[in-house]
N, C-alpha and C positions, 0 to 999 in steps of 0.2 A: 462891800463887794470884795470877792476873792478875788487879785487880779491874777492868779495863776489859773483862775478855771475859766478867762476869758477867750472865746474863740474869736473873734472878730475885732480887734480893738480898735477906740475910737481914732478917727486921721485929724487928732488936735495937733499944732505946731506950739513949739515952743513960745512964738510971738501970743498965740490967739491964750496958750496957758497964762502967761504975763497978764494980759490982759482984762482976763474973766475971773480974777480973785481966784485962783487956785496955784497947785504948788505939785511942785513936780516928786511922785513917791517913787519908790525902789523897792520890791519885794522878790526874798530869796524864795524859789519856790521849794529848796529842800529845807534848810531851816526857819525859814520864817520868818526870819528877819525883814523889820520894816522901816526902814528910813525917807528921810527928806535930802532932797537933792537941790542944788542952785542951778538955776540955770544959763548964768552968765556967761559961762564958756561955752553956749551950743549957739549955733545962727539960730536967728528967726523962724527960719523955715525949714527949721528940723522937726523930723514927725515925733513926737514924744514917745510912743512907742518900740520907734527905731534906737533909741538909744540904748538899749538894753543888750543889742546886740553885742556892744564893745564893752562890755562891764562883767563881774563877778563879782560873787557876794566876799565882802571882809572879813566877812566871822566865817563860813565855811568853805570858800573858793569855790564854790559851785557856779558855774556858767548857766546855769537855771534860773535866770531873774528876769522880772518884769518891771518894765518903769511906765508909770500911767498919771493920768489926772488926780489929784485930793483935792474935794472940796470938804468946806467947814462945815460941823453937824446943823442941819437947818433947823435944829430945835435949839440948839446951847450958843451955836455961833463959834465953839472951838472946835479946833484942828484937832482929826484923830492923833492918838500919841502913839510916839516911834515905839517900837518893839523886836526884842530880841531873843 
């Protein structure tokens, strides 16, 4: 999934992501850059989502980014790899 060509994104919290084996991603939507985020520093009942509003991408400083759900390939069992 592209998460820059999402219109609607999912209303997952941070708790319900902790909880459901997945991992908070970050995607720059002008370079492409795709990272893994912690999410220890958001409350519980932060929309995952929403965090994306406060953040820019580090390799290109673009305010164009997305932060969403990752889950693991349900055929390998790994986690997509970060890219830059």
């Amino acid at each position: 999934m592209d998460a820059c060509q999402v219109t609607s994104p999912e209303k997952v919290t941070v708790e319900e992501l902790d909880q459901s084996d997945r991992r908070l991603g970050l995607k720059c939507c002008e370079c492409h850059r795709f990272r893994y985020m912690r999410t220890h520093r958001y409350p519980a009942n932060t929309i995952v989502s929403k965090i994306a509003r406060k953040l820019r991408c580090a390799q290109c400083g673009s305010e164009d980014v997305r932060t969403f759900p990752v889950e693991r390939h349900p055929g390998t069992g790994y986690w997509p790899a970060e890219g830059s």
